[in-house]
C-alpha positions in Angstrom: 109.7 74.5 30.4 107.4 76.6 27.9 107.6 80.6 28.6 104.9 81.6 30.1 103.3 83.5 27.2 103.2 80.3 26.0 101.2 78.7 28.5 99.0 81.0 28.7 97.0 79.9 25.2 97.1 76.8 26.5 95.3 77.3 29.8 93.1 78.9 28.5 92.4 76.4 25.9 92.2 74.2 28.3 89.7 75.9 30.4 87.2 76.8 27.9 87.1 72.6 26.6 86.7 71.8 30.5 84.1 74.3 30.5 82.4 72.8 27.7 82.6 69.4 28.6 80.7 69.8 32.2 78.1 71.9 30.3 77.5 69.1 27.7 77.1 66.7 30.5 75.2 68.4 32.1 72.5 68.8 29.6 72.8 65.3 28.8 71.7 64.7 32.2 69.2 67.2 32.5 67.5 65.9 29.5 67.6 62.1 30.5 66.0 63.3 33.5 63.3 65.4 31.7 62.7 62.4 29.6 62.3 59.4 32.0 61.6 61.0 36.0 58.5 60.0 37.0 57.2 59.6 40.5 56.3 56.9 42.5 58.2 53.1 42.2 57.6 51.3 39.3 55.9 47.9 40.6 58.1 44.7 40.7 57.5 41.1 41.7 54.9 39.0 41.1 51.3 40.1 40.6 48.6 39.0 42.8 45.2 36.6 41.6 42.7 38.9 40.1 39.5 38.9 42.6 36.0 38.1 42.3 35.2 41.8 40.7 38.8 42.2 38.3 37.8 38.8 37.0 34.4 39.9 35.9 36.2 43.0 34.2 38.3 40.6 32.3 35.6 38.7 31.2 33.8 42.0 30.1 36.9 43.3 28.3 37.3 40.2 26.6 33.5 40.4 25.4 34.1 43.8 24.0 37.1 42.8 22.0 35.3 39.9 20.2 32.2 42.3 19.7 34.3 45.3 18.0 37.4 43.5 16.6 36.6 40.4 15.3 37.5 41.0 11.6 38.6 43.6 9.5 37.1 47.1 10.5 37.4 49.9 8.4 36.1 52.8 5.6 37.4 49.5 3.2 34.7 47.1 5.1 32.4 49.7 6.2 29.6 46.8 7.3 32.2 45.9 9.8 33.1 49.4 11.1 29.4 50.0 11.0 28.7 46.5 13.3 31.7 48.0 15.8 30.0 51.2 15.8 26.6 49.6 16.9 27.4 47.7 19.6 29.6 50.5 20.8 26.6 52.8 20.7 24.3 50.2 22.1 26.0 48.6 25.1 26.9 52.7 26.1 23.0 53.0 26.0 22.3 49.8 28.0 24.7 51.8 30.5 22.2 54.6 30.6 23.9 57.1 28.3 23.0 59.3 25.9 25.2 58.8 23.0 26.3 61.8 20.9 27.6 61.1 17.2 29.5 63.4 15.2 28.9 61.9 11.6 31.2 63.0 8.8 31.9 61.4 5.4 35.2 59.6 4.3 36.0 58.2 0.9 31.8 58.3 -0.2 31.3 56.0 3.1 29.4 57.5 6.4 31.1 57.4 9.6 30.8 58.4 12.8 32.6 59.7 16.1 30.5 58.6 19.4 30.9 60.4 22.7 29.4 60.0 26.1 30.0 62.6 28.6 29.6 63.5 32.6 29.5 66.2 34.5 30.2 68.1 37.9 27.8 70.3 39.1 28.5 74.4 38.5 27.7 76.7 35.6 29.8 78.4 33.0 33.0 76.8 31.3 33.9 73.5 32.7 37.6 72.4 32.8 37.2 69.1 30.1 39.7 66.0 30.6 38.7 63.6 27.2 39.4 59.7 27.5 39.6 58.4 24.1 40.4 55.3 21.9 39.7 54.5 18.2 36.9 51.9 16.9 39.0 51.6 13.4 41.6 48.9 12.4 44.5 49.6 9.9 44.0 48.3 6.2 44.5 44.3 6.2 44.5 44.0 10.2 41.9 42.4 12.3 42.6 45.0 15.0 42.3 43.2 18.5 44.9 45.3 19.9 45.0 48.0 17.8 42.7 49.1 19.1 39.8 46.6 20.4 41.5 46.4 23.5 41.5 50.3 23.9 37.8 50.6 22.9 37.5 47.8 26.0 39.1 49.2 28.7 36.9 52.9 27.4 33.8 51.3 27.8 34.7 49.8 31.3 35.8 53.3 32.5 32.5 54.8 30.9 30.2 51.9 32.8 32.9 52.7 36.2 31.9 56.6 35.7 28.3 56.1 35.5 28.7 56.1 39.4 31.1 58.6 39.8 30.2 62.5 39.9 32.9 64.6 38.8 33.9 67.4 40.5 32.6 71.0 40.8 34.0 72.8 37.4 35.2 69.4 36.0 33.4 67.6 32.5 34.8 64.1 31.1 33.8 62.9 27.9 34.5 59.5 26.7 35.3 59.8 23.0 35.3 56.3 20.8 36.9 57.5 17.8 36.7 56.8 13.6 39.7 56.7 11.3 42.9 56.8 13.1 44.3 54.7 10.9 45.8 55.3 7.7 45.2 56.5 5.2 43.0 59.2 7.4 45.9 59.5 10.2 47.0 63.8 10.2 44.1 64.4 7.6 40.9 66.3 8.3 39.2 62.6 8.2 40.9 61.6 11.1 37.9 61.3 13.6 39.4 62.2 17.0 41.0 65.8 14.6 37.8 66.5 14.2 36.3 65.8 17.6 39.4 68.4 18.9 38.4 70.8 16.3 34.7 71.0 17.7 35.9 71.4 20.8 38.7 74.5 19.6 35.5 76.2 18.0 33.7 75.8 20.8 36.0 77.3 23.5 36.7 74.9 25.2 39.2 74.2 27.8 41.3 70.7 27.4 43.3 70.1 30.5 44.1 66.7 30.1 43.2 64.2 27.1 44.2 60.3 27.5 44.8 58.8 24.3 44.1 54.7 25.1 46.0 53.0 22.1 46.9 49.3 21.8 47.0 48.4 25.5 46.4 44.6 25.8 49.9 42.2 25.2 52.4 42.3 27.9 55.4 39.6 27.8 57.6 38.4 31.5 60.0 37.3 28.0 63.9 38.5 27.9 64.6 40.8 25.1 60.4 40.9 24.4 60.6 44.8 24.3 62.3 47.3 21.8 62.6 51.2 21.3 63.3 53.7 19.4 66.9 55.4 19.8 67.2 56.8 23.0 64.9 55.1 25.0 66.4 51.8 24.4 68.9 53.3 26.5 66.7 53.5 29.7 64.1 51.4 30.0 63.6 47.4 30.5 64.0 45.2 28.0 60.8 43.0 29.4 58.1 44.3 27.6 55.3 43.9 31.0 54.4 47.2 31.6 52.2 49.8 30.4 53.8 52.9 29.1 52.5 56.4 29.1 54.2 58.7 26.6 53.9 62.3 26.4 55.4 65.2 24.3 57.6 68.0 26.3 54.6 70.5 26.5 52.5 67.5 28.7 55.3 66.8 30.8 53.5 67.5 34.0 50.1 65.8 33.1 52.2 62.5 32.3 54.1 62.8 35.9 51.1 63.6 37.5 49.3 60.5 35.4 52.0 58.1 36.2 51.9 58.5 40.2 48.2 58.1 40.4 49.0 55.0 38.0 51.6 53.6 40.3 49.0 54.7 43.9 46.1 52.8 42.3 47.8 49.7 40.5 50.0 47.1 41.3 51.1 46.7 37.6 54.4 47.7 36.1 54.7 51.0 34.9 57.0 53.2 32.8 56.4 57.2 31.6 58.6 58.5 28.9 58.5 61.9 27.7 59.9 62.8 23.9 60.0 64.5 21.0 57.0 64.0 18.3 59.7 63.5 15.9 60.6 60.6 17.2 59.4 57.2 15.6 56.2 56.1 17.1 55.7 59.0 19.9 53.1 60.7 18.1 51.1 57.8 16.3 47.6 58.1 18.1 44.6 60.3 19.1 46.5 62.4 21.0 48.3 63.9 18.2 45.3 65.9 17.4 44.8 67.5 20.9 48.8 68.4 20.5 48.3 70.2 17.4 46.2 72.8 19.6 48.5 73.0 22.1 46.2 70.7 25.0 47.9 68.2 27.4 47.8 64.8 26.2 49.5 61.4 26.9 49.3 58.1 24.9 48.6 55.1 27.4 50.1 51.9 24.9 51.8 48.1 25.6 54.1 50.1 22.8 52.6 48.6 19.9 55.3 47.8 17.4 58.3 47.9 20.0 56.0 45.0 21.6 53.7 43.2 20.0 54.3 40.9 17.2 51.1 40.8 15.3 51.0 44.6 15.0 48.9 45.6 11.9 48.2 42.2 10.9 45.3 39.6 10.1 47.1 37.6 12.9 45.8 40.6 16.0 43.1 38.6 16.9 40.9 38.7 20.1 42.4 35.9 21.1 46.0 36.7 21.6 45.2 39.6 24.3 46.3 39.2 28.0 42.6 40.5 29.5 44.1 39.4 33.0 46.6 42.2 32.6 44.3 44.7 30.9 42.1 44.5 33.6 44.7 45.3 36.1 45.5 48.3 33.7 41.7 49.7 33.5 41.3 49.3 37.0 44.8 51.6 37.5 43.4 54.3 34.8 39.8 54.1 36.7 41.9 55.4 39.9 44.1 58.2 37.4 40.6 59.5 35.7 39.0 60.0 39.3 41.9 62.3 40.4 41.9 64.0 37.7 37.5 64.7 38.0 38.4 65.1 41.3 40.9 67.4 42.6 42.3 70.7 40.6 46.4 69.4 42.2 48.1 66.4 43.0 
């Protein structure tokens, strides 16, 4: 038997590593519940026929992905990003919108931002919740998913909202956005920076901003989805589901996202929150409404982690799912009407 001066040390020792231990656990599971609790039950089993109505919005979707990503879109082909541009512009008119443009210059080439916007009745500053998706593909991509299919599903929420009044004190704008791609991605080219930076100058109040960004492939295949390290951790390895993704500071706008997501739609769901350090979490429009400190979530199918023609000539129109991006448009039509409706919940 040691003395007991001895022991002593040793308790103590023993003690302070115990004490340690729980505390690293616990954090561990603070933070994996930080990350990945999100309210509501994810939807599982099998999906129900579209009706009458969700098959016509299929059909439109698909229309709009033909029309804007057909070929080759970009500041490199500007006839094509200019062609995009037009019909984006003019089926928002044949919606009965005015169409705002915020024109700017990139590399000698003239580009442009387009916007719609509606608003609740009352006077003064108007609390502003932006929906946006970019019109641009990357450099040797045909862009059908990245991002036609985003630019679809914004112009069937745009046509949904023509009938919907916002609430009192509440503004959306529907942003189609230039140059997210490289090589304008985190530059002052980078069309929805811009569009955030107007809105900074102006004053204004962003309370939520939905970044829609590659939304349109979705696979019932084993093994069909991927992560970056430490998601792969928690989440399913069937990529079927739409994801929203948020950094730490929009923590409560993605909870609050993902339970009107899982009220409105019977289609699978997942919410992550993360670090914009981490590969892939910060790669969209919403990066730009981070940098001044605004709400925002990214609503993807996970792009690369998914979908295997990512930023290639082989992302063409016709290698969408519009059955399932229908059922995802019709889920963010019921999110954007509580958040134009109703200051909680």
């Amino acid at each position: 038997m040691l003395p007991e001066a001895t022991q002593s040390p040793k308790r103590t020792r023993l003690r302070i590593e115990l004490a340690v231990l729980v505390a690293l656990v616990g954090f561990v599971a603070f933070a994996v519940w930080f990350m990945t609790a999100m309210p509501g039950a994810r939807h599982r089993g099998p999906l129900q026929p579209l009706g009458v109505e969700d098959r016509r919005l299929a059909e439109n979707l698909k229309a709009h992905v033909l029309a804007v990503a057909s070929e080759e879109h970009n500041v490199g082909h500007p006839e094509a990003l200019e062609r995009s541009a037009r019909y984006i512009e003019t089926t928002l008119a044949g919606l009965g919108y005015a169409v705002a443009r915020q024109e700017f210059e990139a590399a000698g080439v003239k580009v442009r931002n387009l916007e719609v916007t509606r608003a609740g009745p009352g006077e003064g500053k108007t609390r502003l919740i932006v929906v946006g998706a970019h019109y641009d593909s990357v450099q040797g991509a045909v862009g059908a998913n990245d991002n036609g299919s985003g630019v679809a599903a914004l112009i069937e929420l745009a046509r949904a909202f023509k009938q919907v009044q916002p609430g009192e004190g509440f503004e959306i704008r529907f942003a189609f956005y230039v140059n997210e791609e490289l090589p304008w991605f985190g530059t002052e080219k980078m069309g929805s920076n811009l569009h955030a930076a107007g809105l900074a100058r102006e004053g204004r109040q962003v309370v939520a901003m939905l970044s829609l960004e590659t939304i349109g492939w979705y696979s019932s295949a084993p093994g069909s989805q991927h992560y970056p390290f430490p998601f792969n951790l928690f989440y399913p390895s069937t990529g079927d589901f739409i994801g929203f993704v948020a950094n730490p500071r929009s923590r409560a706008l993605v909870r609050r996202i993902v339970g009107a997501f899982r009220r409105h739609a019977a289609f699978p769901s997942e919410g992550a929150v993360g670090l914009e350090s981490i590969r892939g979490i910060s790669w969209s429009d919403q990066w730009s409404y981070w940098q001044r400190g605004w709400p925002a979530v990214m609503v993807t199918d996970t792009a690369l982690y998914r979908y295997p023609h990512y930023h290639t000539l082989h992302d063409t129109p016709d290698k969408l799912d519009y059955d399932g991006l229908a059922r995802v448009v019709k889920g963010l039509e019921g999110v954007v009407r509580k958040l134009v409706t109703a200051r909680e919940g």
